[in-house]
Structures are given as structure tokens and as C-alpha cells.
VEXTIKE-190665 format. One record per residue (C-alpha): x, y, z. Coordinates in steps of 0.5 Angstrom, whole numbers, plus 500, padded with zeros to 3 digits. Last residue first. Layout:
BEGIN
XYZ
...
REM end
This chain:
BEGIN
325725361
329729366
329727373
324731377
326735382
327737389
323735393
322737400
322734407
325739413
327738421
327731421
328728429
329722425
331718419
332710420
336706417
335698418
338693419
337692426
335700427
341705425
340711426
340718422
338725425
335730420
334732413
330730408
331731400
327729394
329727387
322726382
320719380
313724378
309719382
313719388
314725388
307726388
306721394
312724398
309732398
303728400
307725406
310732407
302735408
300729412
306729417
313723414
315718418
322716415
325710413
333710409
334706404
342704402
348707397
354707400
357713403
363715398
358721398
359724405
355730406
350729401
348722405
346717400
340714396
333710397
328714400
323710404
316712406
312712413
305716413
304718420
297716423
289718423
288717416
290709417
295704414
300708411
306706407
309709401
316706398
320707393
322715395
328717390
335720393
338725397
339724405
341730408
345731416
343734422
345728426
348722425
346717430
349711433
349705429
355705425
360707430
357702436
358696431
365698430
367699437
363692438
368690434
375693436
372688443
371683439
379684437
381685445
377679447
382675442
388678445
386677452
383682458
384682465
379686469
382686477
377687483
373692486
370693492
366700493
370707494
373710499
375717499
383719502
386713501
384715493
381709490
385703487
383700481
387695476
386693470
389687466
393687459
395682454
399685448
395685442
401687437
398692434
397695442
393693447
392700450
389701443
384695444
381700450
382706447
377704442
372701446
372707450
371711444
366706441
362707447
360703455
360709459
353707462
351701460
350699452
343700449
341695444
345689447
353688448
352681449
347680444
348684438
355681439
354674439
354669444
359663443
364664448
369669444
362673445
361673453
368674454
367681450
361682454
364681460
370686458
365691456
362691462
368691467
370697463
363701463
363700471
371702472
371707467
365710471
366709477
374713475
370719472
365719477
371719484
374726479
367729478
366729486
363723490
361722497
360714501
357713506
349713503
350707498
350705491
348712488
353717491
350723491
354728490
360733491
363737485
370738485
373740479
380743481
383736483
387734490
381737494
377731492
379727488
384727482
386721477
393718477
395713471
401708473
403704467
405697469
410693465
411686466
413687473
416694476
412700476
411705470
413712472
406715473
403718469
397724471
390727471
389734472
390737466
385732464
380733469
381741467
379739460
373735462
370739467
370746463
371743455
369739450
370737442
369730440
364728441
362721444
359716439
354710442
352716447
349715454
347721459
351725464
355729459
361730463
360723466
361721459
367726457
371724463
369716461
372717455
378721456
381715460
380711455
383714449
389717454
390710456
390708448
395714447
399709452
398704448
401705441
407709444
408703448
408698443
412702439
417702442
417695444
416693452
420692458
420691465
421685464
424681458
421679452
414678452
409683453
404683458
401690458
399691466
395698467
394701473
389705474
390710481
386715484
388721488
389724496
393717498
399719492
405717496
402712501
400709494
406709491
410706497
405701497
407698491
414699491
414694497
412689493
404686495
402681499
399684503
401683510
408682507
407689504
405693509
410689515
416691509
414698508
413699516
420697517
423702511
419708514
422707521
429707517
427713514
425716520
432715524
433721527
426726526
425731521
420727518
416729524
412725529
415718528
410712526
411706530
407700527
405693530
404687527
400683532
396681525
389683522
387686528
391692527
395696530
399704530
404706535
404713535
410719536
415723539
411725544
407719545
401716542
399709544
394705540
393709533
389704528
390701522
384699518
388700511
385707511
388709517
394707515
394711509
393717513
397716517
402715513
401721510
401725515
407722517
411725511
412723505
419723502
423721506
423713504
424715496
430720499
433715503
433710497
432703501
426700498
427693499
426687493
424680494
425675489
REM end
């Protein structure tokens, strides 16, 4: 059923400003410009639009009205919808359509607490992940500056009519205080500040998890389709948000992007995601967890394997033991190349069965643990007699 907006207040609410600028980035043009205002047309139809000069002009709201319905008949959208874009031209908008079942426009209380902090999850993780400029498989947990004012800045939206539509608003341009202008890596028109970043980056890394997801539901493992090194933004973090959007009810859900009027963007399309690429996709997140590295930690235990093929190369060995800093961690070997002087200090507490501590980065390698970056290799004791 079609349904107008009529509220005088919604319609008044932008200024022609606005419109202006919202048609102008739909591939309107001005055709006629009179004292009281601009006829407006494109070559998509032989719809014309007439745009009052002022808000403060009789019988604006009825003009907005009749814009409001060319514009959604032309793209095939409600009129709700166009209102908010026009309404919010200056910022990126995300929506996130839950599919719940039970009537419309409507979702359990629950499922909505449990989704909504999901969004927040995702949103996050791509600010963190522009923030730090290289990929990690685990983002930290502690952040400030841009990312901070980022999500101060971000905004929801009420949610829109249809299954059930959260609205996330992100800043750009002038509109956020994190402004930053660069390069736009894909083409030369286009210009990108941190909050345009932000939006790319989610954009790209969801995308990407949602095609590896399908890809595994279709038969392709996990390890192949999210591969040793994921795509940039791609992380347990945003992993996980996306599964708590779904909810713990696996509510379906889709995606939508929508640049700024005001800075165009590349060409995007809906990301859909269901119940079953949803729980791939809190696989993966595990998977990235537990093979990211943990750094600056300690392996305690026994060395029980000596490798060195030559003089001239680094001499490897396992130590099999846990993590002083988690001792609930399960017991396993980890491998580490060791310098000459460590590596004779190993042979010896080889020999004597003593304790050894090694303290550095642990990363997973296929099956493998392995300690890297090593800041200090010592052994502790011999075990008593």
C-alpha cells in the first residue's frame, strides 16, 4: 500500500538548500530559475520538479509533498525514505533490515537489545581498523582521538517502517569533526575524510565476509574462504558484531549503504545475510581469536624438541607448556627460533630436564603455535630429583 507523508512539520523541515542538494546528487538539474524559485529536470522522465525559493513561502509543504512522490515513484522507494535521505544529505546512512517474524515493524525486546549493540560492535570495528591504518585478526580494545569523536558523532536513526530498519548515520565532511581529507584510492574524483573511511571500510570488509560465509555454507572451508590473511577491516570484532545484529535468535538481515548526498561515493548493492551464514560467520570470529597473536606474554615448560640443521642458521626448539598469564590455558607446545648463545642455554636445559621461561608474541601457524618477536629466553630450574 502506498503511504504519503503528510505531517506539515516533517515536510517543512528541510530547506530548499537541501533539496537542492539532494537533487542535484540524484542527476537533477536546474532548468528554469524564477524569483520565487527553480524548476528542476531530468532526463530520466518528463517529471519536473518546482522548488520554492524559501521554507517561508506559501504552500511549501504541499510542493515538498509533490516532489516526495515523483521521487519515490521514480525510485521505487517509500516516500519515508527519501525524506530521510534528503533530511540527513550531509551524512552516511547504513541500514540494517532485521527480519523478524510476527508483525511489522516490530521485533522482540530482546532481539532488538541484543542487535542493536551488535551495530554498535560493527560500527566500531571499522572505525578502529581505519584508525589503525594496517590489519589486525583482533582489534584493541582501548582507543581514543578520531575513533572516539567518530563515535560521538555517529548517529540512530528512528527506525523506518518495513520489517524492522535501524537507520545508523555516519559523519562526513564538514558534518564530523574528524575530517581529514585523502586520496581516494579507486579513483581520482572522489575525495575521502575519516568518516567516508570508516563507511568504505565496513562496506568492503562486510562484503567480504559475507562471501566467504556463503562460500562455506556452499562447501569451501573456513581456512579457504577467509584465508591466512583476511581483507582489510575483516576481524573477529566486526565478525562478532555482525552475528550480534543477527541476535540469539539468528534474525536474517540485509545491509544497506548510502553515501552522503553531499560526497559521492562508489557503486554499492545490498548484503544480505542468513541464519546459517550467520553461524559460519561467529566461526570465523573464533578462528581469528585464537590465531591472532598474543603478545608479550610467557611460555613456561620443558623444551622437548632441538632442531638446527646448520651452524650458520637459528637453531629452533619446542617448549611444551602454557601461558603463565592464563593458566587455564590448555597445555600445548609452542616453537621458537632461538640465537646461538639462547639456543646452547636450551640444549642444557634440555639435557638437565630443567623449567625454561620464553617471553614474546604467540601466533598460530596451521596447527602450530609459534612464539615470536622474543624479548628473553631463560631457564629457570631443574626439577627436583
Amino acid at each position: 500500500m502506498e503511504v504519503h507523508v503528510t505531517d506539515n512539520e516533517a515536510l517543512t523541515a528541510s530547506p530548499p538548500d537541501d533539496w537542492a542538494t539532494y537533487l542535484a546528487a540524484a542527476g537533477w538539474t536546474p532548468a528554469i530559475r524564477e524569483p520565487g524559485g527553480t524548476e528542476w529536470i531530468t532526463d530520466r522522465s518528463d517529471e519536473t520538479i518546482w522548488l520554492p525559493r524559501s521554507a517561508q513561502m506559501k504552500g511549501y509543504a504541499s510542493r515538498v509533498a509533490q516532489t516526495l512522490r515523483v521521487l519515490s515513484q521514480l525510485q521505487g522507494r517509500s516516500e519515508s525514505e527519501v525524506l530521510f535521505d534528503v533530511t540527513h544529505a550531509s551524512y552516511d546512512v547504513q541500514r540494517l533490515r532485521l527480519a523478524p517474524a510476527g508483525e511489522p515493524g516490530t521485533v522482540a525486546l530482546a532481539d532488538g537489545s541484543d542487535s542493536l549493540a551488535g551495530i554498535k560492535k560493527w560500527v566500531l570495528s571499522g572505525a578502529i581498523a581505519t584508525a589503525l591504518g594496517q590489519h589486525q585478526l583482533v582489534l584493541p580494545t582501548r582507543w581514543g582521538g578520531s575513533v572516539s569523536t567518530f563515535m560521538q558523532e555517529s548517529k540512530l536513526a528512528a527506525p523506518s517502517e518495513g520489517s524492522f530498519i535501524w537507520n545508523v548515520i555516519t559523519p562526513v565532511g564538514q558534518r564530523g569533526a574528524t575530517s581529514l581529507p585523502l586520496e581516494y584510492e579507486d579513483s581520482g574524483e572522489f575525495t575521502v575524510d575519516f568518516g567516508r573511511k570508516v563507511t568504505l571500510t565496513l562496506y568492503r570488509a562486510t562484503s567480504t565476509v559475507k562471501d566467504a560465509a556463503q562460500s562455506v555454507v556452499q562447501g569451501t572451508s573456513i581456512a579457504e574462504a577467509f584465508g591466512d590473511n583476511p581483507s582489510p577491516g575483516v576481524s573477529a570484532n566486526l565478525c562478532e558484531g555482525l552475528v550480534e545484529t543477527a541476535s540469539a535468535s539468528r534474525l536474517p538481515y540485509s545491509v544497506d549503504f548510502t553515501w552522503a548526498a553531499t560526497n559521492a561515493g562508489p557503486p554499492t548493492s545490498r548484503i544480505a545475510f542468513e541464519p546459517a551464514e550467520i553461524d559460519v560467520i561467529q566461526d570465523a570470529a573464533r578462528d581469528f581469536r585464537n590465531r591472532a597473536p598474543r603478545e608479550n606474554v610467557t611460555i613456561q615448560g620443558t623444551v622437548v624438541r632441538l632442531v638446527r640443521e646448520s651452524r650458520l642458521r637459528p637453531g629452533e626448539v619446542t617448549i611444551a607448556g602454557v601461558m603463565e598469564e592464563d593458566w587455564e590455558e590448555q597445555f600445548g607446545h609452542f616453537w621458537v627460533e632461538l640465537s646461538d648463545e639462547d639456543y646452547a642455554l636450551a640444549v642444557r636445559a634440555h639435557e638437565d630436564r630443567a623449567i625454561v621461561r620464553a617471553t614474546g608474541d604467540v601466533s598460530r601457524v596451521g596447527n602450530r603455535r609459534r612464539i615470536t618477536s622474543l624479548r628473553s629466553f631463560a631457564v629457570q630450574s631443574s626439577p627436583p630429583s
